[in-house]
MARSELO-492674 format. One record per atom (N, C-alpha, C): residue in one letter; atom name; z, x, y. Coordinates in pm, 1 decimal. Each point is the difference from the previous one (the first is absolute). Last residue first. Layout:
<recs>
REC:tiro:fidren:c3:c1:c2
REC:A:CA:Z:X:Y $
...
</recs>
This chain:
<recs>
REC:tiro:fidren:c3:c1:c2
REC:X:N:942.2:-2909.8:2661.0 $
REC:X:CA:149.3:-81.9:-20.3 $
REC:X:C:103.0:113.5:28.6 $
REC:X:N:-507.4:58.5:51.2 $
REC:X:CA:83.8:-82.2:104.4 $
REC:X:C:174.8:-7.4:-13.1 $
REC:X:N:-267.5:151.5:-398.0 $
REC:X:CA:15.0:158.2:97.3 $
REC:X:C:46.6:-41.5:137.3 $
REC:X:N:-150.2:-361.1:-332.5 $
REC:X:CA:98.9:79.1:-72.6 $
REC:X:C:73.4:160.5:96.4 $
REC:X:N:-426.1:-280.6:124.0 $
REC:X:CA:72.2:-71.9:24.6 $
REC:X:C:168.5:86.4:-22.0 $
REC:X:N:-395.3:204.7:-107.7 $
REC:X:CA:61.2:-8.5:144.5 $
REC:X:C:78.2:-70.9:40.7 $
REC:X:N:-161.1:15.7:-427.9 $
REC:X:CA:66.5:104.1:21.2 $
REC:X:C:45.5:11.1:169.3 $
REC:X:N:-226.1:-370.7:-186.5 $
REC:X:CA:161.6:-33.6:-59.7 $
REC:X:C:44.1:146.0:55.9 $
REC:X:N:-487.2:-38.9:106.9 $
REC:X:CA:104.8:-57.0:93.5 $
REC:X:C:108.6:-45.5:-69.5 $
REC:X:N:-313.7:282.9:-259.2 $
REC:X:CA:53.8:27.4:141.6 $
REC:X:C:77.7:-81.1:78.5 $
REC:X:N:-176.7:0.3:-525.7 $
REC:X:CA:81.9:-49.5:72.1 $
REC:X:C:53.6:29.6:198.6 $
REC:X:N:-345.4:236.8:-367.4 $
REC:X:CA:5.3:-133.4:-43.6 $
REC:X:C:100.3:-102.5:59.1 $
REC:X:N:-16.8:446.2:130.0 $
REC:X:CA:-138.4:-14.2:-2.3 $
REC:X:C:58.2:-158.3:-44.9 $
REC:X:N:406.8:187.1:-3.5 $
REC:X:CA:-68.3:-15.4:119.2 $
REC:X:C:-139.9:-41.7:7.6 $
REC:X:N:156.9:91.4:-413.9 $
REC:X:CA:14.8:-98.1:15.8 $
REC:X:C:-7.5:-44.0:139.7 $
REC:X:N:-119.3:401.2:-172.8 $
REC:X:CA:-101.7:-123.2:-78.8 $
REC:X:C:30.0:-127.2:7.5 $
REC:X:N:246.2:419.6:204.4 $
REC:X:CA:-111.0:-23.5:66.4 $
REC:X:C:-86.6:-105.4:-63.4 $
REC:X:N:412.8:142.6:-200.0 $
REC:X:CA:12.2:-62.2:139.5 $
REC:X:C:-119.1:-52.2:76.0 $
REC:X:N:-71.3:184.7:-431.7 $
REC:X:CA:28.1:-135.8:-2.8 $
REC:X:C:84.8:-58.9:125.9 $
REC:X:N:-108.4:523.0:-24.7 $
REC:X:CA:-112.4:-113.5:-45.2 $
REC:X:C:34.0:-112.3:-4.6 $
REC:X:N:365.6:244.5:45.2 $
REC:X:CA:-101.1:-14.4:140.3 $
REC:X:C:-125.6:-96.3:2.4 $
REC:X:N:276.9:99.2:-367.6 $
REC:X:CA:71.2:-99.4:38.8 $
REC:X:C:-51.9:18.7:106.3 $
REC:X:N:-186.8:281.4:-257.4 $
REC:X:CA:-7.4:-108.0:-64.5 $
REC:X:C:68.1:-111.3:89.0 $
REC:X:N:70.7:411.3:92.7 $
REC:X:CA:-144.7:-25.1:36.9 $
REC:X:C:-32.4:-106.8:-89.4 $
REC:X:N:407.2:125.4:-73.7 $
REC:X:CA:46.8:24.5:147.1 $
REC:X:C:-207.4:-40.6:65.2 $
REC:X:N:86.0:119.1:-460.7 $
REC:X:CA:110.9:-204.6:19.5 $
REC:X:C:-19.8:32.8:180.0 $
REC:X:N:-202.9:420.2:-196.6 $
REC:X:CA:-61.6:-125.6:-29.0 $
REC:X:C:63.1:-110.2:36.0 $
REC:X:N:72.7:445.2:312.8 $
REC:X:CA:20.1:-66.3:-138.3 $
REC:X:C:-60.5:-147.7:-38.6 $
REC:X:N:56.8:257.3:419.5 $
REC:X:CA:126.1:48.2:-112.5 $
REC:X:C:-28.0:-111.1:-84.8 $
REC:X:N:-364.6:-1.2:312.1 $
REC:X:CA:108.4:-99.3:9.2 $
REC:X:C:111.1:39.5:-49.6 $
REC:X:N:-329.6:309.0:-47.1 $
REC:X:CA:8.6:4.9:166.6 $
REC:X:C:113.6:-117.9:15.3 $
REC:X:N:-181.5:30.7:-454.5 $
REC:X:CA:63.0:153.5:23.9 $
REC:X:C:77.2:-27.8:169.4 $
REC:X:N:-325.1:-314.4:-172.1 $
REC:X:CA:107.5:2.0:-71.1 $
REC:X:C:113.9:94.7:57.6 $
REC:X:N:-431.8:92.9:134.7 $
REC:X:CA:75.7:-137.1:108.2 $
REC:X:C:143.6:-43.5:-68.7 $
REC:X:N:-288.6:304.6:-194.7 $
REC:X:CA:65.2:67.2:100.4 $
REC:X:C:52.1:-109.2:37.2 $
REC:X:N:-219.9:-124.8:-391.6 $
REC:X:CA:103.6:87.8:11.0 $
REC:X:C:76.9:50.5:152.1 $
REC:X:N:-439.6:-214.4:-8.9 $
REC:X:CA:129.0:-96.7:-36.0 $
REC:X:C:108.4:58.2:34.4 $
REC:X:N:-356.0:302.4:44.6 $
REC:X:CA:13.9:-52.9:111.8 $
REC:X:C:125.8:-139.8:-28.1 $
REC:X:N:-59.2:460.5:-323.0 $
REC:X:CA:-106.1:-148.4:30.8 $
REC:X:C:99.3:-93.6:138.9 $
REC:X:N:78.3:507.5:-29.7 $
REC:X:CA:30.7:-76.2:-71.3 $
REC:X:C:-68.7:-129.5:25.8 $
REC:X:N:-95.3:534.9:2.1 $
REC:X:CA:53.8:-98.6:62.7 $
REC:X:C:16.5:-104.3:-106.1 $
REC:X:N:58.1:474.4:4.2 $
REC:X:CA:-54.4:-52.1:-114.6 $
REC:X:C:0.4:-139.1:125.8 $
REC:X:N:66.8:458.9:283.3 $
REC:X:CA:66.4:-53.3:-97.2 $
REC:X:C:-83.9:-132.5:-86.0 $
REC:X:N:-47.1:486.0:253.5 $
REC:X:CA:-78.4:-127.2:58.9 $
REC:X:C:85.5:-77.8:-166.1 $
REC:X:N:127.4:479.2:278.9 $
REC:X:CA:-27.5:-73.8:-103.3 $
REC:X:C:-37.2:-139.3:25.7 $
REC:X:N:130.2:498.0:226.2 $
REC:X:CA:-12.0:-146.8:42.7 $
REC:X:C:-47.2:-28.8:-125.9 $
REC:X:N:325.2:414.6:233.9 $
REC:X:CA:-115.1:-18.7:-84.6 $
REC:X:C:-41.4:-188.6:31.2 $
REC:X:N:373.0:367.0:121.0 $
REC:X:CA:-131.1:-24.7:94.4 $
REC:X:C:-140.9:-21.7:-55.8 $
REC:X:N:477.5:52.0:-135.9 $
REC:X:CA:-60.6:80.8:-30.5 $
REC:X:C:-132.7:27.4:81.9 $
REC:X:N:385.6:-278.5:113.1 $
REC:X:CA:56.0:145.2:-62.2 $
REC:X:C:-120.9:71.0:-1.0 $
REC:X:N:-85.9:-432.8:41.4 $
REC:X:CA:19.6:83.8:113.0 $
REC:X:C:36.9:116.8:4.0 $
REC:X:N:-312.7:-316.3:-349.9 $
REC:X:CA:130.4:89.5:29.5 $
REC:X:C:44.6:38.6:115.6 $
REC:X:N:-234.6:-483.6:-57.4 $
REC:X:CA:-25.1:162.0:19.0 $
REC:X:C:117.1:72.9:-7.1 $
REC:X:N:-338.0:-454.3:-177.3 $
REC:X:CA:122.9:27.3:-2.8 $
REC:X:C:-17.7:185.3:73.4 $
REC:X:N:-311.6:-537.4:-1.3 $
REC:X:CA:9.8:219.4:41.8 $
REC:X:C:182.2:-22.7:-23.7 $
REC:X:N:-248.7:-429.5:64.6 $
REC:X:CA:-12.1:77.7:-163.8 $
REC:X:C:-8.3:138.2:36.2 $
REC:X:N:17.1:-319.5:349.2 $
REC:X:CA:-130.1:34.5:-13.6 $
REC:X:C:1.5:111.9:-123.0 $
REC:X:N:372.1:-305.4:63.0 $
REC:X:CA:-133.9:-104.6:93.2 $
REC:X:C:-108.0:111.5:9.2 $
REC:X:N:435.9:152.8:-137.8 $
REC:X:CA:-85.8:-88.2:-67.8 $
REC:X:C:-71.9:-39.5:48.3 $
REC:X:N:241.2:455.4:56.5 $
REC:X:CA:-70.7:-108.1:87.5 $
REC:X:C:-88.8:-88.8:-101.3 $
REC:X:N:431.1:380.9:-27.1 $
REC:X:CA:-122.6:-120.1:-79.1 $
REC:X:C:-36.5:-44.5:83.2 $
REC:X:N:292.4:492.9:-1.2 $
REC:X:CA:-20.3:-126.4:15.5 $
REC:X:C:-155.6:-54.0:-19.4 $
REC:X:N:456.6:398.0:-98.0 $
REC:X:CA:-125.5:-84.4:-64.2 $
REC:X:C:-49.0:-168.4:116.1 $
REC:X:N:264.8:567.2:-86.9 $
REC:X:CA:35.5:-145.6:101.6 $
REC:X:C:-158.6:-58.5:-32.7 $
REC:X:N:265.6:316.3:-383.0 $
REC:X:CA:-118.5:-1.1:113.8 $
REC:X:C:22.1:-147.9:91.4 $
REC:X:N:323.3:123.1:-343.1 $
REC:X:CA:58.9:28.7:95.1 $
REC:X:C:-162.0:5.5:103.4 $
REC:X:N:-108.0:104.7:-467.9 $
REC:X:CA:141.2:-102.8:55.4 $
REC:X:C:34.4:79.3:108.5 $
REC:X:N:-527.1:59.5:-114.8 $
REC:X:CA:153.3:14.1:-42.5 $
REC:X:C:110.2:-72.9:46.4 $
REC:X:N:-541.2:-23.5:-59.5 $
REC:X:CA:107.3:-83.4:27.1 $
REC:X:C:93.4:80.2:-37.2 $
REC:X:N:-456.3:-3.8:-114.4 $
REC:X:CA:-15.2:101.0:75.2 $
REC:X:C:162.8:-18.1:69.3 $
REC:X:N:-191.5:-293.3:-409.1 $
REC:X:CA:11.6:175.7:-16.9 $
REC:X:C:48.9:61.5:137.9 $
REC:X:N:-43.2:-450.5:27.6 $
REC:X:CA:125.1:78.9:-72.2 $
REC:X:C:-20.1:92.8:-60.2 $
REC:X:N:-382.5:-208.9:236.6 $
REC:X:CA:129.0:23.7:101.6 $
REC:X:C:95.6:88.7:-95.5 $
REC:X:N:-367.8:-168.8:-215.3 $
REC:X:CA:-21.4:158.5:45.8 $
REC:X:C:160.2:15.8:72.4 $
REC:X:N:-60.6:-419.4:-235.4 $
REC:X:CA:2.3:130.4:-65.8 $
REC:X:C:25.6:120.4:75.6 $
REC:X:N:125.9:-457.8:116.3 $
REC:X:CA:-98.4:54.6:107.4 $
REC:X:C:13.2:164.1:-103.9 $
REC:X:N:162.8:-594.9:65.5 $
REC:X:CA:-67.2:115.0:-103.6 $
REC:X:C:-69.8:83.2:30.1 $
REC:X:N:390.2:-328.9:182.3 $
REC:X:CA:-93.5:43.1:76.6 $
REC:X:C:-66.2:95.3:-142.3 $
REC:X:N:393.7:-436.3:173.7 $
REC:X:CA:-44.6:105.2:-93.8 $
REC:X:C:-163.2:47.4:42.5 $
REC:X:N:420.5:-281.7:248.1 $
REC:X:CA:-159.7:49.1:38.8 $
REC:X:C:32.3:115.8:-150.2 $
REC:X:N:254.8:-482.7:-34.9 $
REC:X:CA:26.8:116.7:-6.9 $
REC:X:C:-86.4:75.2:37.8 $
REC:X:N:50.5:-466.7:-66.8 $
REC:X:CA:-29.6:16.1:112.2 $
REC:X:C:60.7:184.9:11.2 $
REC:X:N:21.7:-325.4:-381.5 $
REC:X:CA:118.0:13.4:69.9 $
REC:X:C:-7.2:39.6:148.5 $
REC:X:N:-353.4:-15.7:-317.5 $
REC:X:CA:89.6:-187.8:9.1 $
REC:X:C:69.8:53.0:84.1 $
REC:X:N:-222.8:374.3:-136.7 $
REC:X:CA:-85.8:-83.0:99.7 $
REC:X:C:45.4:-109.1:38.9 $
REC:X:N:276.7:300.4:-300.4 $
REC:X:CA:-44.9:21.9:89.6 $
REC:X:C:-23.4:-48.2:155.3 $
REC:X:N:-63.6:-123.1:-459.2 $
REC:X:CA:169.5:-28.7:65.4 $
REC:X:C:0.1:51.3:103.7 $
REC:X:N:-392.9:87.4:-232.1 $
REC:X:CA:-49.3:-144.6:9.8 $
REC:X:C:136.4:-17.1:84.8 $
REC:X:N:4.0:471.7:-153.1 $
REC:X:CA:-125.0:-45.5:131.2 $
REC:X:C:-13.3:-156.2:57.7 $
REC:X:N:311.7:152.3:-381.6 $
REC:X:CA:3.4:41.7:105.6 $
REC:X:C:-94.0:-78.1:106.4 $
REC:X:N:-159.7:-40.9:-396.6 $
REC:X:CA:119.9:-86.2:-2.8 $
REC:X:C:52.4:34.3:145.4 $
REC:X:N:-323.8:308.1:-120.9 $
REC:X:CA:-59.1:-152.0:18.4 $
REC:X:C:144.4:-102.2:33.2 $
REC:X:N:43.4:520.0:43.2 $
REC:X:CA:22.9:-82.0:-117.6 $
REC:X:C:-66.2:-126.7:43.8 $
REC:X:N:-208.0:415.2:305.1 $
REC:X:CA:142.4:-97.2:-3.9 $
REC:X:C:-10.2:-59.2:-132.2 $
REC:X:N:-251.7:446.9:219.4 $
REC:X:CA:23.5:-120.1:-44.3 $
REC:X:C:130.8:-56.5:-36.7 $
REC:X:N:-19.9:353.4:297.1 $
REC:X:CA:-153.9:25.3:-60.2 $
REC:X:C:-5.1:-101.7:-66.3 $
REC:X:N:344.7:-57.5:386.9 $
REC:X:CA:-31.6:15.9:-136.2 $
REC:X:C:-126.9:48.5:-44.7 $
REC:X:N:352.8:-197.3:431.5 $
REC:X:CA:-131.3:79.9:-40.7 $
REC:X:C:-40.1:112.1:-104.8 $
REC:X:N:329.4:-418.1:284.4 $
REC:X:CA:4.7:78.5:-141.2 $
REC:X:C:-116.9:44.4:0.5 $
REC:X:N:346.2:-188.9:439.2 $
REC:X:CA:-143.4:-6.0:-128.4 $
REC:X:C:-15.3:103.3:-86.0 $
REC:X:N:404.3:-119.8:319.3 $
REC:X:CA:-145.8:-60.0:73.3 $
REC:X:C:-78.0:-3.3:-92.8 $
REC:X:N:559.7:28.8:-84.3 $
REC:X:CA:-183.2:47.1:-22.5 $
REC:X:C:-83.2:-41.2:49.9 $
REC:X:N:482.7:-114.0:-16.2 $
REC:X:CA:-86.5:6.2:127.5 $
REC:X:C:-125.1:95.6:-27.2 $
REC:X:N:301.7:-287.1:-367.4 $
REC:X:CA:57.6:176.8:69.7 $
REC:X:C:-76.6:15.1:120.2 $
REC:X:N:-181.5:-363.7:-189.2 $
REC:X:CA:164.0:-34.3:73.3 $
REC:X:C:74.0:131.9:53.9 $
REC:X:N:-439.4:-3.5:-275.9 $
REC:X:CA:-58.4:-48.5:155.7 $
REC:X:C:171.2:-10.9:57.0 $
REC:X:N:14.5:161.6:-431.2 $
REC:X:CA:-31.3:99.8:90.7 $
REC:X:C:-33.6:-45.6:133.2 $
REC:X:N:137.9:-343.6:-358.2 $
REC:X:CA:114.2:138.1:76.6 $
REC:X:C:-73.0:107.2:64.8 $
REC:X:N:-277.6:-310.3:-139.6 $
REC:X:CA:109.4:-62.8:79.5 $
REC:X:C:75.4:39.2:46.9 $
REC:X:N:-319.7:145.7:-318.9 $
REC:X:CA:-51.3:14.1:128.4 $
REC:X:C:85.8:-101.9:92.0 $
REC:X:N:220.6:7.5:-435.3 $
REC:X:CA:-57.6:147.7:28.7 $
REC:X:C:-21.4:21.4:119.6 $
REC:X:N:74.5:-415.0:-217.6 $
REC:X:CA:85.9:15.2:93.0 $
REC:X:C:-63.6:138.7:46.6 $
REC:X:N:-189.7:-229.3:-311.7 $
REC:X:CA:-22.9:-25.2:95.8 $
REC:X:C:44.9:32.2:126.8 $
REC:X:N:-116.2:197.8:-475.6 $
REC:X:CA:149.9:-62.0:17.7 $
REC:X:C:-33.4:-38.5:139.6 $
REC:X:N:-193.7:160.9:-469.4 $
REC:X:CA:-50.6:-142.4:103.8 $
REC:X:C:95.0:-21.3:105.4 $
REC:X:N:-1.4:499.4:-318.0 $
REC:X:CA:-11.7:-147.2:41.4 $
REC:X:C:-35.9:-101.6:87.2 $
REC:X:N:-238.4:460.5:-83.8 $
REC:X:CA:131.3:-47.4:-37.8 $
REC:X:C:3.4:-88.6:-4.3 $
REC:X:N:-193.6:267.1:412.0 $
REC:X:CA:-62.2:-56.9:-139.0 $
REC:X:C:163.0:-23.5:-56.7 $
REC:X:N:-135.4:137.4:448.5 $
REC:X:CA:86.3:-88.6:-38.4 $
REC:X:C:-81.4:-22.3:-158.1 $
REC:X:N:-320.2:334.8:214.2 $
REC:X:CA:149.2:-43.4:68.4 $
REC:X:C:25.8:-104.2:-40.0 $
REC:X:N:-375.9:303.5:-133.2 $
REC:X:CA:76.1:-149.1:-65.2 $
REC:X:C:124.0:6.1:44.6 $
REC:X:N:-183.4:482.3:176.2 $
REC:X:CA:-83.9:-136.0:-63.3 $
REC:X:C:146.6:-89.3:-81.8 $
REC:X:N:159.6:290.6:348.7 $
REC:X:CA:-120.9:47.8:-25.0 $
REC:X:C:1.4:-116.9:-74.5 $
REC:X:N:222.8:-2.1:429.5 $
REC:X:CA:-4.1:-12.2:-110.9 $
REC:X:C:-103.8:46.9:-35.0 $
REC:X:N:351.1:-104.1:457.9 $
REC:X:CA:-160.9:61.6:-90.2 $
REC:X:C:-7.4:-20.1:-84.1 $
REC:X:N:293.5:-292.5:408.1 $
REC:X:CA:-5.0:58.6:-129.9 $
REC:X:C:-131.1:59.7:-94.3 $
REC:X:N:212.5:-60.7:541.9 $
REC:X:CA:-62.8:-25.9:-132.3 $
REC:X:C:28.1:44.0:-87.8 $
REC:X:N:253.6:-156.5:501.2 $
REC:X:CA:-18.1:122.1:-77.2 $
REC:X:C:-74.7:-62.1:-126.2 $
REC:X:N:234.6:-254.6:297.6 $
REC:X:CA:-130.4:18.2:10.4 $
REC:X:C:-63.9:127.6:-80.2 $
REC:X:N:541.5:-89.4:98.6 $
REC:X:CA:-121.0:-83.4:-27.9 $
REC:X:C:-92.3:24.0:43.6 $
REC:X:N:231.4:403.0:-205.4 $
REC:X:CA:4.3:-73.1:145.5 $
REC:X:C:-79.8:-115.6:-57.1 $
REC:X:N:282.7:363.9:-348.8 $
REC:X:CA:-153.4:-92.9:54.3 $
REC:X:C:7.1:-37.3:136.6 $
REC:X:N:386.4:190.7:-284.4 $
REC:X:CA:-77.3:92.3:93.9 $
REC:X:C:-112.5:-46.5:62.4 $
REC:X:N:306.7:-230.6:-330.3 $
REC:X:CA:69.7:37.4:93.6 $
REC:X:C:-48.9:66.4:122.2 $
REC:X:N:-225.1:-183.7:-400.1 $
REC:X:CA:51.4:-98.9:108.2 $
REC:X:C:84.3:24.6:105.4 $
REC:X:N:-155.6:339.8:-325.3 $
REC:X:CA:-127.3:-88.8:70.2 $
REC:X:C:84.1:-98.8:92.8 $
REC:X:N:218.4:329.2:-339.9 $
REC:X:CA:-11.0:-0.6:111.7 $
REC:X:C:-89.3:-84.5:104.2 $
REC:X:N:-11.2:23.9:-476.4 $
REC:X:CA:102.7:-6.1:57.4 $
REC:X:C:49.4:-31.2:144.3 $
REC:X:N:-461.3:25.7:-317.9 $
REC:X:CA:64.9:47.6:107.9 $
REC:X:C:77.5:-81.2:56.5 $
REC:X:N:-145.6:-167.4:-385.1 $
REC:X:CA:-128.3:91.7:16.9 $
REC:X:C:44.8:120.4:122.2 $
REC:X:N:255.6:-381.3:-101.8 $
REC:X:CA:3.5:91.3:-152.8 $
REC:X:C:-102.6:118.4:6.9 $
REC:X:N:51.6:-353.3:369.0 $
REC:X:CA:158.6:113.9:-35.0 $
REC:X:C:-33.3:62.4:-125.2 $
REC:X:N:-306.2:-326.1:312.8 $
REC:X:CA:-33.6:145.2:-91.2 $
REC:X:C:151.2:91.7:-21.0 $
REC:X:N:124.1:-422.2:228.5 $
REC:X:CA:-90.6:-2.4:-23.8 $
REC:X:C:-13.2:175.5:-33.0 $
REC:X:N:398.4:-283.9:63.2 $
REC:X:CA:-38.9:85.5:-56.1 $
REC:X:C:-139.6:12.6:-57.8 $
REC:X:N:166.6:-271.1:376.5 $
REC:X:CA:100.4:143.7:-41.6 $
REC:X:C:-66.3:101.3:-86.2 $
REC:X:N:-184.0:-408.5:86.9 $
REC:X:CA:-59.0:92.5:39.1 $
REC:X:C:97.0:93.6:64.4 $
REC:X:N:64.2:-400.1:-222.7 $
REC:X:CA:-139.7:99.3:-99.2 $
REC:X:C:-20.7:153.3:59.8 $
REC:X:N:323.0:-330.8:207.5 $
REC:X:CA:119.2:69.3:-90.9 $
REC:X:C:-144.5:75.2:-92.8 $
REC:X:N:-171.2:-252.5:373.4 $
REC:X:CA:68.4:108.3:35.3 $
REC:X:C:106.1:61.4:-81.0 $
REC:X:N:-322.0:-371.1:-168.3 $
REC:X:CA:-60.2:99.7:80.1 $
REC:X:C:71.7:143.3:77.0 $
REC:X:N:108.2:-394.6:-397.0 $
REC:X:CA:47.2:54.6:136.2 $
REC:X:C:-80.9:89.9:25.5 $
REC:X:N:36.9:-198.5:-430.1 $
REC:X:CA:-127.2:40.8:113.1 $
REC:X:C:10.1:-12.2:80.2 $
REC:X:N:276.5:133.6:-470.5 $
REC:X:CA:11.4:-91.9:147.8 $
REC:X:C:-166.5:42.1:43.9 $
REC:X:N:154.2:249.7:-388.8 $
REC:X:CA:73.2:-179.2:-6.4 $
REC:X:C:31.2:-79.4:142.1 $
REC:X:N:-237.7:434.3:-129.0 $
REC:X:CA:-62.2:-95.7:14.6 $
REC:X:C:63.5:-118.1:-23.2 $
REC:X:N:174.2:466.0:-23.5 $
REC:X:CA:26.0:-48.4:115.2 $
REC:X:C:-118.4:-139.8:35.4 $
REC:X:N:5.9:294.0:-378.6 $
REC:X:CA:166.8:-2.2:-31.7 $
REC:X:C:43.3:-96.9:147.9 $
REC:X:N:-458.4:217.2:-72.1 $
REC:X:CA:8.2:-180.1:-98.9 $
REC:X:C:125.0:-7.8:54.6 $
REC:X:N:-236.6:295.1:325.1 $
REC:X:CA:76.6:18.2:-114.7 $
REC:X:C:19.2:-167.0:-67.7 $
REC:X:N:-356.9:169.5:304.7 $
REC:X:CA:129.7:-109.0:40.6 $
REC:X:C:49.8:41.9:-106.3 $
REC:X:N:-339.9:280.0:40.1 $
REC:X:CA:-15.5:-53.7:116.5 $
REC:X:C:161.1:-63.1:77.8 $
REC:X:N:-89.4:199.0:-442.7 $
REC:X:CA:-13.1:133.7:116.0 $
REC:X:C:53.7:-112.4:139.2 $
REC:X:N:-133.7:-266.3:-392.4 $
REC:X:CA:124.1:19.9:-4.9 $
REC:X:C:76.7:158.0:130.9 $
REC:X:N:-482.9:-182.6:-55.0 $
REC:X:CA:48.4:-84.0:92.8 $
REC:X:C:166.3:29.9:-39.6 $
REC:X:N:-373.4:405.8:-72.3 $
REC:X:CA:47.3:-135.0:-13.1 $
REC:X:C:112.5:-116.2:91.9 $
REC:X:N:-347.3:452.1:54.4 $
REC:X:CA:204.1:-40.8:39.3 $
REC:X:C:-99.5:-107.7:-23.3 $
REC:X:N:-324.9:306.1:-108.7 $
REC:X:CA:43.5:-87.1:-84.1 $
REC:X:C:164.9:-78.0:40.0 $
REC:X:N:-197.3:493.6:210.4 $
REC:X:CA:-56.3:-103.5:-88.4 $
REC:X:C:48.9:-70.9:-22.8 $
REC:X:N:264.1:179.3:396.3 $
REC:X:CA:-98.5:28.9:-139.6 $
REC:X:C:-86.0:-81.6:-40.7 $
REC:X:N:276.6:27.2:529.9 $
REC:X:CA:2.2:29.9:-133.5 $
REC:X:C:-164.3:40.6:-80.8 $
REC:X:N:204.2:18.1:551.2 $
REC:X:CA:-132.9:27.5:-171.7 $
REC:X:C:114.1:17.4:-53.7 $
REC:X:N:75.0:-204.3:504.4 $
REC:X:CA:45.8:21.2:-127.7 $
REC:X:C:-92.6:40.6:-99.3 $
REC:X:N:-62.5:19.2:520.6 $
REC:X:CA:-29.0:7.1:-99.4 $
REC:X:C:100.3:23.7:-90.6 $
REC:X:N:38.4:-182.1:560.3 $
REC:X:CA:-12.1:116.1:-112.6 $
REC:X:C:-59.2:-22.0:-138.6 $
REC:X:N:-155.1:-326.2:398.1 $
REC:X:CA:103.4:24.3:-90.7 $
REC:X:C:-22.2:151.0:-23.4 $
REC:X:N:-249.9:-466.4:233.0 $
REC:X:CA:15.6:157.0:27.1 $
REC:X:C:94.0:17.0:-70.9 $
REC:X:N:-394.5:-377.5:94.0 $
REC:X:CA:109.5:26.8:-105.8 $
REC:X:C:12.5:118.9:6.5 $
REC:X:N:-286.1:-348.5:350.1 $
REC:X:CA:8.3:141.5:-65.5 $
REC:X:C:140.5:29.0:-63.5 $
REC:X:N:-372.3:-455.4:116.6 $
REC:X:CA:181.2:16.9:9.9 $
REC:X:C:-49.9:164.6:-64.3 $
REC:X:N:-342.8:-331.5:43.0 $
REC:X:CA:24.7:79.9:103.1 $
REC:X:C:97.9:81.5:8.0 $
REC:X:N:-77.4:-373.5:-278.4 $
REC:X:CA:11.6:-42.1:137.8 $
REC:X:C:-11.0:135.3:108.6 $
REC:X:N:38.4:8.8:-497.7 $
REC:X:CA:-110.1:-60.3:18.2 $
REC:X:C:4.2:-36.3:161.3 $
REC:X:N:443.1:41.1:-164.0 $
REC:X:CA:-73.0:64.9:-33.2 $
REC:X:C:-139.5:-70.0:-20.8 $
REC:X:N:429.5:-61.7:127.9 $
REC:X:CA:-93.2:-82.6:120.3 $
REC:X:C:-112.3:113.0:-59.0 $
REC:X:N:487.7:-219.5:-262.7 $
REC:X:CA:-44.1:126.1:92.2 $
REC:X:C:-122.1:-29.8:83.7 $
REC:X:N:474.8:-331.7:-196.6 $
REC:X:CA:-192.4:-6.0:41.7 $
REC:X:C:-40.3:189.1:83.7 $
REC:X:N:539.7:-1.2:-89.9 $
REC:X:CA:-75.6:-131.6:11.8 $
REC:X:C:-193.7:32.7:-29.5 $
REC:X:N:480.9:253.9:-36.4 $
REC:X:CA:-94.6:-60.1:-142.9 $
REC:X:C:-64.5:-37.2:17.7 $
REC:X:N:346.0:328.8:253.6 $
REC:X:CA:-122.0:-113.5:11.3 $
REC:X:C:-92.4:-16.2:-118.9 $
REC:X:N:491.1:153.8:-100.2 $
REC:X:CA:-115.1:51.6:112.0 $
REC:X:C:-90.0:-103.5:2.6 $
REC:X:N:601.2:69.7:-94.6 $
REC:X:CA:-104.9:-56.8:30.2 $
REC:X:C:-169.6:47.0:33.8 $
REC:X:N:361.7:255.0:-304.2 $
REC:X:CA:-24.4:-61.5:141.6 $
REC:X:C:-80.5:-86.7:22.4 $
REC:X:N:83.2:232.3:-435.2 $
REC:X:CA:6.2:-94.6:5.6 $
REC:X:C:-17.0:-66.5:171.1 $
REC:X:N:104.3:469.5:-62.5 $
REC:X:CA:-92.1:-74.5:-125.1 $
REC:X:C:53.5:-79.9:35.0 $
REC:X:N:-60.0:270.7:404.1 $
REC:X:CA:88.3:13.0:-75.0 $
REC:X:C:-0.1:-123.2:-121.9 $
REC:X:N:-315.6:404.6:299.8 $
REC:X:CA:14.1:-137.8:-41.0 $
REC:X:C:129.4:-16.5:-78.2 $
</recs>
């Protein structure tokens, strides 16, 4: 990958069936959100100048060696620290497919879910996880499997809202579906009319 490139940001299709394949990044306990985005680079929310230097303090090397789709491990309270929204912004922009954590910072977890980021809580998985294991997710039936290792794990699911959140990229992006559809229901023939012109 080369930092900042363009990658697909758009709506993922998780909950739909969709399988998430990647190498494995493990980090540690506790990568705060400064590990994540360095403060020295939160004077923008450019998505592709965040995601130069996404986990640069935690590994250097990350943005240069990652592939898009590739994950991120963790052991417990991933993104703790500050409130910084941008965090699960720069990792969904670096081309992370998803974060799988023994737990997540609440703050995290809620930026996350707005932004349409697949976070995943799966204790056992990240004990058995080294870097560089080829990892893939099947959301639609909550099994994550090492391939490297030839193991399987059944992941934390997520309340049925949440995923749909998650499947649109994000709350404003399922918020602005929802009210496409509340005003078609309550208006159909201005929308057909409006789709003639």
């Amino acid at each position: 990958m080369n930092p900042g490139e363009d990658h697909d940001v758009r709506p993922n299709t998780l909950g739909q069936g969709v399988r998430l394949r990647g190498r494995a990044w493990v980090f540690g306990k506790n990568v705060d959100t400064d590990a994540i985005i360095p403060a020295r680079y939160c004077n923008t929310a450019d998505p592709k100048e965040l995601a130069k230097h996404c986990m640069e303090d935690a590994d250097p090397s990350f943005v240069h060696r990652m592939q898009p789709g590739d994950l991120i491990v963790a052991d417990a309270n991933f993104g703790c620290g500050s409130s910084r929204e941008v965090a699960p912004l720069c990792i969904k922009a670096a081309g992370v497919s998803a974060v799988v954590a023994k737990s997540f910072a609440r703050i995290f977890f809620r930026n996350a879910i707005n932004i349409g980021l697949p976070i995943f809580e799966c204790p056992q998985a990240v004990e058995g996880i080294r870097p560089g294991d080829e990892i893939e997710i099947d959301s639609s039936v909550g099994i994550l499997r090492n391939l490297t290792r030839g193991t399987e794990y059944t992941l934390t699911p997520f309340p049925d809202f949440l995923q749909r959140i998650i499947a649109r990229g994000g709350l404003l992006a399922y918020v602005e579906e929802r009210l496409a559809q509340k005003a078609t229901e309550a208006h159909p023939s201005s929308v057909i009319r409006t789709e003639m012109q």
